[in-house]
C-alpha positions in Angstrom: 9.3 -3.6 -17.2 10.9 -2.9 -20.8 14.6 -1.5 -20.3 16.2 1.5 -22.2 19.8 1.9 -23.0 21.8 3.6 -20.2 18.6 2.5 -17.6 19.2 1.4 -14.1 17.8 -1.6 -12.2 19.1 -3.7 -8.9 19.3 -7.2 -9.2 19.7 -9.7 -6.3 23.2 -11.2 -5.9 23.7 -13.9 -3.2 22.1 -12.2 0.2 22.9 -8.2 -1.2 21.5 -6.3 -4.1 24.0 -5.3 -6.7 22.8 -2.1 -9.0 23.2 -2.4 -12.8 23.2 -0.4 -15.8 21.8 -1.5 -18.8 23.4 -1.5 -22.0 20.9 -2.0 -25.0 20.2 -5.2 -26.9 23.0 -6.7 -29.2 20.4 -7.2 -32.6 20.1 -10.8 -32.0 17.7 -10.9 -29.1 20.8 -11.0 -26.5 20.9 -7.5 -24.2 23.8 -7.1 -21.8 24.5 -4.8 -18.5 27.3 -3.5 -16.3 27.4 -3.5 -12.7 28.4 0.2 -11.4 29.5 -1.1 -8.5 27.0 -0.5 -5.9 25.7 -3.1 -3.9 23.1 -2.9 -0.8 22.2 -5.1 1.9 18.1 -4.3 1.6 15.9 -4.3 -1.2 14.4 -1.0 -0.5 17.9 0.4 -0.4 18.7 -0.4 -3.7 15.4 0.7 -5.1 15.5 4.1 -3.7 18.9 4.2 -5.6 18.0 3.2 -8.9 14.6 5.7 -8.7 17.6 8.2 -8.0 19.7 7.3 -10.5 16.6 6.9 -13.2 15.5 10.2 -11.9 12.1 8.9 -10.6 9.7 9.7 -8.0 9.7 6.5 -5.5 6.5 5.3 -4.9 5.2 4.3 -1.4 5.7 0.4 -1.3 3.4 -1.4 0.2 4.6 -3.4 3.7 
């Protein structure tokens, strides 16, 4: 998945899942992002958030 400026995403971070903005790309191939400061302790957590915060529909996952 390409990322746009200002587009969310969740991350792992030891056993939680830390949600990030992204900043853009810097020119020279180097892109950069901020955590907001949101961390959760499941994966589907964190991606409910982030299709929240994108403004996305969330998909069924599969189990």
């Amino acid at each position: 998945m390409k990322l746009h400026k200002g587009q969310y995403f969740y991350a792992p971070r030891g056993r939680n899942f830390q949600i990030y903005r992204h900043d853009g790309e810097h020119g020279n191939g180097i892109s950069s992002s901020s955590p907001i400061g949101e961390t959760y302790f499941s994966r589907s957590e964190a991606y409910a958030r982030v299709c929240e915060l994108n403004g996305w529909k969330q998909k069924e996952r599969k189990a």
